[in-house]
Each structure stands twice: as structure tokens, then as C-alpha cells.
C-alpha positions in Angstrom: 0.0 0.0 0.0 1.0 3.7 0.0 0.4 4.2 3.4 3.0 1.5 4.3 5.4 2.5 2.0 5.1 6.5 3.5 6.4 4.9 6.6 9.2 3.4 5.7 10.5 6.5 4.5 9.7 8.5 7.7 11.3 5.5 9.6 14.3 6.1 6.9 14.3 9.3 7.6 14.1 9.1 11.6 17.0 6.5 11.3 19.6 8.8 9.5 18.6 12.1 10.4 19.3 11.0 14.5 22.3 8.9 14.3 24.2 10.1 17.4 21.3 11.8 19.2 18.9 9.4 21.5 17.2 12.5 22.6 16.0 13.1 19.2 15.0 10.0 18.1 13.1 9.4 21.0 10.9 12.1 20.5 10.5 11.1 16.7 9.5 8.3 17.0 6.6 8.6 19.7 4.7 10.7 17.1 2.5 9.2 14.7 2.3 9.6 10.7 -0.1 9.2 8.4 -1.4 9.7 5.0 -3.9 10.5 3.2 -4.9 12.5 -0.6 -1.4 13.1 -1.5 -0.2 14.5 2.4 2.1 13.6 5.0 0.5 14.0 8.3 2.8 14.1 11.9 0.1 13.8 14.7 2.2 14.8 18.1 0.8 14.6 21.9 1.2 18.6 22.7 2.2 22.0 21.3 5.8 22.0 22.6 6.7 18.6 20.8 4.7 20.3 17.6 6.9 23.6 17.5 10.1 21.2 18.3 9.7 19.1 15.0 8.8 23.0 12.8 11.6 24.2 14.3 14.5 21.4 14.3 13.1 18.7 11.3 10.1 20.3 9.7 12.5 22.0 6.6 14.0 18.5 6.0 11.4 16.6 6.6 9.5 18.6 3.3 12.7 18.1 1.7 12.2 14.3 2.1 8.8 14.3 1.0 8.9 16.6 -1.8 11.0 14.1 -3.9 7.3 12.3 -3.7 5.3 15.2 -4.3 3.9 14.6 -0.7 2.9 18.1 1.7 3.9 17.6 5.4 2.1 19.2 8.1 2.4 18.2 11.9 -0.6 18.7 13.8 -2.1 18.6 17.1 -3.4 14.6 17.6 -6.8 15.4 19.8 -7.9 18.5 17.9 -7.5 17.7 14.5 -7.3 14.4 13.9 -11.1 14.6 13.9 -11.1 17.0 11.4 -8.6 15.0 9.0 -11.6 12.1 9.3 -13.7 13.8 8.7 -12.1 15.8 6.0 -11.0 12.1 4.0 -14.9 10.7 4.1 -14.3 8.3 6.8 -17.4 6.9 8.1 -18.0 8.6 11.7 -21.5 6.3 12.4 -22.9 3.4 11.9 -20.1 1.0 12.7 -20.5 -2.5 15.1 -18.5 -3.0 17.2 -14.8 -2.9 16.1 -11.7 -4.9 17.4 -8.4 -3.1 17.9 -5.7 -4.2 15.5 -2.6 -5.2 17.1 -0.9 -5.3 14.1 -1.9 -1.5 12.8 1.4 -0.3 14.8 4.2 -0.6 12.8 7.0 0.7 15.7 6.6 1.0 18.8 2.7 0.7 19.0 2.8 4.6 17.7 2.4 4.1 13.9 -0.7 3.7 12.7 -2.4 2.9 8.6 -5.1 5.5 8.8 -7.0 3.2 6.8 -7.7 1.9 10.2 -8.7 5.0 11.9 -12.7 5.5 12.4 -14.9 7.7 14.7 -17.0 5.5 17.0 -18.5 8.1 19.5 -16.7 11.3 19.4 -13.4 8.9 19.5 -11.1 8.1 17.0 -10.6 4.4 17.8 -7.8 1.7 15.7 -10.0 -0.7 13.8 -9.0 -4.0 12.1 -9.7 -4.8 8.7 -9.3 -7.8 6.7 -7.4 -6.0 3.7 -8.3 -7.7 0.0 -6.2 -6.3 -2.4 -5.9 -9.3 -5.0 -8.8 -8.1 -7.3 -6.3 -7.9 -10.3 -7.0 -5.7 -13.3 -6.9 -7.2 -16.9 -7.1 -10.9 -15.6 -9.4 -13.0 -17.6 -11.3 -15.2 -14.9 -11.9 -17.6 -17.2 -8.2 -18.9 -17.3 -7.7 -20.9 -14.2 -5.7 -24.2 -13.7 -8.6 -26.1 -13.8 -9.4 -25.7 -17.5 -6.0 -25.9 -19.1 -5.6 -28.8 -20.4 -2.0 -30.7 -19.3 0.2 -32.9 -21.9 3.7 -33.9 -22.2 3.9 -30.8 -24.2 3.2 -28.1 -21.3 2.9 -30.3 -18.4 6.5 -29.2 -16.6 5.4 -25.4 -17.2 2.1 -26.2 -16.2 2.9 -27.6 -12.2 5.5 -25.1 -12.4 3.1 -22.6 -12.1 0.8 -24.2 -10.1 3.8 -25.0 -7.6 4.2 -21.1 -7.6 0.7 -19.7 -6.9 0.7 -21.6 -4.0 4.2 -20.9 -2.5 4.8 -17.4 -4.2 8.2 -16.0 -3.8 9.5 -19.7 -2.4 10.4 -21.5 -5.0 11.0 -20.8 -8.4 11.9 -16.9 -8.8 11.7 -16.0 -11.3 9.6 -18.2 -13.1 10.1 -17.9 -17.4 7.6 -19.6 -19.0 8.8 -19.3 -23.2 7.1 -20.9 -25.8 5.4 -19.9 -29.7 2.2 -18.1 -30.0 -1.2 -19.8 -28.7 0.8 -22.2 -26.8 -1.0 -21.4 -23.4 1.6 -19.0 -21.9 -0.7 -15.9 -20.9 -3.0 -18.8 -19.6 -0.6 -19.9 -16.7 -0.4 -16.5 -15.9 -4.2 -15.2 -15.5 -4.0 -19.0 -13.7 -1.6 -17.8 -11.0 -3.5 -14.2 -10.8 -6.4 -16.3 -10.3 -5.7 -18.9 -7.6 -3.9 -16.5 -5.8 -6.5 -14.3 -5.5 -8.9 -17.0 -4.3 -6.5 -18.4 -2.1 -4.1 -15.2 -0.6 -6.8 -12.4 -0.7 -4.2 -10.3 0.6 -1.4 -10.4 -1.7 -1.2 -7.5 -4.2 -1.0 -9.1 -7.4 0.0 -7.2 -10.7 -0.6 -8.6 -14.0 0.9 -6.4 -17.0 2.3 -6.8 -20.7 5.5 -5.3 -21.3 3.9 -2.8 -23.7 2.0 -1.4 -20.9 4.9 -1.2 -18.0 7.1 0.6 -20.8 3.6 3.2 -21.8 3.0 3.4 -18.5 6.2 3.8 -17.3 6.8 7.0 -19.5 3.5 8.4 -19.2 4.6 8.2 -15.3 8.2 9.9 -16.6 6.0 12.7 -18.5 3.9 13.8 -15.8 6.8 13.7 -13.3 4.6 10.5 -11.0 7.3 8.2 -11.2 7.3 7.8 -7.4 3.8 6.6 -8.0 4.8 4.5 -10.3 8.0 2.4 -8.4 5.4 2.2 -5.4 3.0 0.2 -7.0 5.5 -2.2 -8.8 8.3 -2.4 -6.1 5.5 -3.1 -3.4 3.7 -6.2 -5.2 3.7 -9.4 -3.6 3.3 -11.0 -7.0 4.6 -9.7 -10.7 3.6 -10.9 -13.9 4.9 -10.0 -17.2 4.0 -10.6 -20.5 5.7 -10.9 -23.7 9.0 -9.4 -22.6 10.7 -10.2 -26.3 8.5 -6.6 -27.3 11.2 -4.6 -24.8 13.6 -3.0 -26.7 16.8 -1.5 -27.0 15.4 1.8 -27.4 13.6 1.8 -24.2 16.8 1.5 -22.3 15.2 3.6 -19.4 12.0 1.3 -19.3 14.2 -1.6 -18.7 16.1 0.3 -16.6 13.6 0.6 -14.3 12.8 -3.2 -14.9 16.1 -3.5 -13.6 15.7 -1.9 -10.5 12.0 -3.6 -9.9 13.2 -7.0 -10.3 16.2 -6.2 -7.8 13.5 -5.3 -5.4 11.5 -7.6 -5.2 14.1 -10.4 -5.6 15.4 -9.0 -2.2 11.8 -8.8 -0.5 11.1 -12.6 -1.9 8.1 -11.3 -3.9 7.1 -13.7 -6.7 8.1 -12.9 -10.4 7.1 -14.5 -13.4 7.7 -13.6 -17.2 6.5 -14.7 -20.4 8.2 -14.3 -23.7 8.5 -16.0 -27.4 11.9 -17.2 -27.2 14.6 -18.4 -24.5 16.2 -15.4 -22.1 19.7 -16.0 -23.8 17.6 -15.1 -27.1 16.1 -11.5 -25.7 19.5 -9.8 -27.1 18.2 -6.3 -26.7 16.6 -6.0 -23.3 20.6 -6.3 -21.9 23.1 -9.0 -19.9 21.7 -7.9 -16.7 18.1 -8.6 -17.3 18.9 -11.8 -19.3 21.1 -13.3 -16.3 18.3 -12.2 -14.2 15.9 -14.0 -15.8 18.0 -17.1 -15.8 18.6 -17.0 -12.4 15.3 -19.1 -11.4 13.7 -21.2 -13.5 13.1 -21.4 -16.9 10.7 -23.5 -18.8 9.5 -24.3 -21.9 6.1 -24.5 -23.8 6.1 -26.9 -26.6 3.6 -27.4 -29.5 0.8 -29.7 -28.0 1.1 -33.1 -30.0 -2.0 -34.9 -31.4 -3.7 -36.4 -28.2 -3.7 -32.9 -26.3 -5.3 -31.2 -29.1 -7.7 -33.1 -29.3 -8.6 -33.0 -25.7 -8.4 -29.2 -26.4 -11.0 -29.2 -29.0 -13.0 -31.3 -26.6 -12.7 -28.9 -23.7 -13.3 -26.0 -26.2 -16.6 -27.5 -27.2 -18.2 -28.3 -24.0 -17.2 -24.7 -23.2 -19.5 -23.5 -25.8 -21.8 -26.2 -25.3 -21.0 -27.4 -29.0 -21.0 -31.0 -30.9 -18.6 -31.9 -33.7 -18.6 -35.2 -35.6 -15.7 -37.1 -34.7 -13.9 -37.2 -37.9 -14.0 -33.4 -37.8 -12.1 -32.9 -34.8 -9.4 -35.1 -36.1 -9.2 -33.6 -38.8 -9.0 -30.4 -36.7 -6.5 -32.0 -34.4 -4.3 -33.4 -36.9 -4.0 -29.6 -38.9 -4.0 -27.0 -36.7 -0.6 -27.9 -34.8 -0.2 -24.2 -32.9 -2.3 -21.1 -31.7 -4.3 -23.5 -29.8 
């Protein structure tokens, strides 16, 4: 989330800017941030610890932010906390009864996901929530594991996937599934958007084709939102790709920041999987680096489905659209069209 990754850069930020000064640091970090419509709030305890942080951190602390495009203000907790609520549409009636979260504090039980915050009689109170973020855009809920239909051909790529919607980010990472057009490569991957999401409702899962990352990723360039952009592809739990043979040389800064999204999440253990036409040693103009990356976890190949899978294709394919065929015809079917199934 965006909230969570606002944090860590004010816990960055407390870390550095109070190396060698206890005093400091305590005081920082008994205040609570939060965020919310593109603003950094500080909520502190009483006006002397408010014109402290304006007069000692405030300047840097904009500084810090600004690189995000984030306003800071600190602000009285008890006074205007309320009106922050009640500013940001939070519902303030209504509400059962609500458990406190004990795991809405990030440090020291004083950093709290204003997500959580609601006004249940007068008082703002710390509510848990059972985040879902694995609704995934663009993912066809048709493709699922359950309806591709396994052969010799596909049937390593096909557990190989399976194996990784279930343990993401413990196995194979990355996973490179290559293979010829209509082979079922985009398949696995709406597959593994689609079991995780019924299984982990609270991974954040982000399916994409490289043409998108690269026009999204200079759109975000353009419009000067990059930070935007690196928080919600560096903070996934689960990456997929598409067709990464359509990355080019010329978009050296899109793969670039490929670069830099695969390093982290390789070093938070997030899952990664990528789909292409050909082999990684074969992607010649997306670069060394990328290519050994992609090698580094498993890579598996796709193969044209021989005669008994297609015809158990065709089969599937039919009772999907509640269709009947004379026999001969899906042999004949089977025995001519050989790819794209």
C-alpha cells in the first residue's frame, strides 16, 4: 500500500537524520504519521513537541517528502485528527462493534495505517480490517488451472506454475515460461493471478504486458509521478509480465527501471514470473543484466501440444461453448492445426 510505503520513508528518515542523538530519536518516534490525498501528516501529543519538529526537522522533513510530491504538516493529535476524518470521508457512524488491531502499529505501537482510523462516539478508535487487495485488473477469470488442459507438451510449465501460486516467492523466482504463439503462456499467468487471489486475498497481485509497463512507465516519466509508479510495482507481492521479447533497446530507461523492480522484489522474496516468445539467452536487446536475471530461477519451456492434447483441447473447447462436432471433424481439426491452440 502507499500508506505503508510512506512509513518506511519516515522510519528512513528518523534513522539517518538521528544517528548520534537518543534525545532526538526518541521524540521522533513517539509521534504518529499518516497519509492521506497526497499529504504527510505528523500527529504529536502537545504543542511544545509540535513547534520542536517545525523548528529542528520540519524544513528537512519537506525536503524528504517533496521528492514524492507529498505536503507535510504536523498537527495537534486530539484537535484535528477529527477533522482530518472527517475531511478524508471516513465513516464517523454506523459502525458495530470494532476490534483493535494489534498489528496496525508498525513501531513501537505509535504508527498507525489511517486506513484503520474510524470515529466511533466522538473517539477516534484503531480498527482491524481484513485487507483484500488481489482483485487484479486485466485478468481473464476464465483462465484458471482447472481448465488448461495438461500434456507432455506443457505439463512441466504447467505444475511449475501451479507449484508457484501456491508458495509465491518460495520456489521458483523468477519463473520464465517461453514458448510460440497460442501455446498457453498468458494462460498460466491469469492461472496464478487467479488462484492467488482466491486463495491469498491479501497479496497484491499485478498482472501487465511489457507494452503497458514501458507506456505506463513513461507516461509516469512525463507527468513527473514516477514515485507513484516504483510504489506500486516495487510493493507487489506478486509480478507478472507478459511478452518481454516486445522490450527494446530503445527503451533502455524502461528496462532500466525493470532493472531496478526486479532487484527489489528479488530482495523482498516477492514472486516474479515472465513470459516471452523465445529463451532469455535469445532477448538480445533487453541487456546482460536482465537476461542473467531471468536465468537465475527457473526457466521452462512451452512446446507445441502433440495430437492427443489437441484433441482434448478441442473437446474442452466444445463443452465450453456447449458445442458438438462429428468425430472425424475434430481429427481432422486436431491433426491440422498444430499451434495457436
Amino acid at each position: 500500500m502507499v500508506m505503508d510505503a510512506f512509513l518506511r520513508v519516515w522510519e528512513e528518515f528518523v534513522n539517518i537524520a538521528t544517528i548520534g542523538n537518543e534525545f532526538d530519536k526518541l521524540v521522533l518516534s513517539k509521534v504518529r504519521p499518516s497519509y492521506k490525498n497526497g499529504k504527510f501528516f505528523i500527529f504529536v501529543k502537545d504543542e511544545f513537541t509540535k513547534t520542536w519538529i517545525e523548528k529542528n526537522y520540519l524544513d528537512r522533513i519537506v525536503s524528504t517528502f517533496k521528492y514524492y510530491d507529498v505536503e507535510v504538516e504536523v498537527l495537534l493529535e486530539q484537535r484535528n485528527e477529527e477533522k482530518m476524518l472527517k475531511n478524508s470521508n471516513l465513516p464517523s457512524n454506523g459502525l458495530k462493534s470494532k476490534k483493535v488491531s494489534s498489528n496496525t502499529y508498525l513501531k513501537d505501537n505509535n504508527i498507525c495505517k489511517e486506513d484503520n482510523l474510524e470515529k466511533v462516539d466522538g473517539n477516534v478508535v484503531v480498527v482491524e480490517r481484513e485487507e483484500d487487495v488481489s482483485i487484479v485488473p486485466n485478468i481473464n477469470p476464465r483462465y484458471t488451472f482447472d481448465n488448461f488442459v495438461v500434456g507432455p507438451s506443457n505439463d512441466f510449465a504447467y505444475h511449475s506454475a501451479l507449484n508457484v501460486s501456491k508458495y509465491p516467492g518460495k520456489n521458483y523466482n523468477p519463473l520464465f515460461i517461453y514458448g510460440g504463439v497460442g501455446l498457453g503462456k498468458t494462460h498460466l499467468l491469469h492461472a496464478i493471478a487467479n488462484e492467488i487471489q482466491k486463495e491469498k486475498k491479501s497479496k497484491k497481485v499485478i498482472y501487465i504486458t511489457s507494452e503497458q509497463f514501458t507506456n505506463e512507465f513513461f507516461k509516469a516519466l512525463n507527468s513527473k509521478t514516477l514515485h507513484s509508479f516504483r510504489i506500486k510495482y516495487r510493493e507487489a507481492d506478486v509480478l507478472l509480465i507478459d511478452d518481454v521479447q516486445f522490450f527494446k533497446s530503445s527503451m533502455k530507461q524502461a528496462i532500466e527501471e525493470l532493472f531496478h523492480t526486479f532487484n527489489k522484489l528479488a530482495h523482498d522474496k516477492k514472486q516474479m514470473v515472465f513470459t516471452s516468445d523465445r529463451t532469455p539467452r535469445e532477448l538480445e536487446e533487453i541487456g546482460d543484466r536482465m537476461i542473467s536475471r531471468f536465468e537465475g530461477g527457473l526457466v521452462v519451456e512451452i512446446k507445441k501440444p502433440e495430437f492427443e492434447t489437441r484433441m482434448k483441447i478441442i473437446e474442452l473447447k466444445l463443452k465450453s461453448e456447449n458445442l458438438d462436432i462429428d468425430e472425424e471433424l475434430k481429427h481432422f481439426i486436431a491433426k491440422n492445426i498444430t499451434s495457436s491452440v
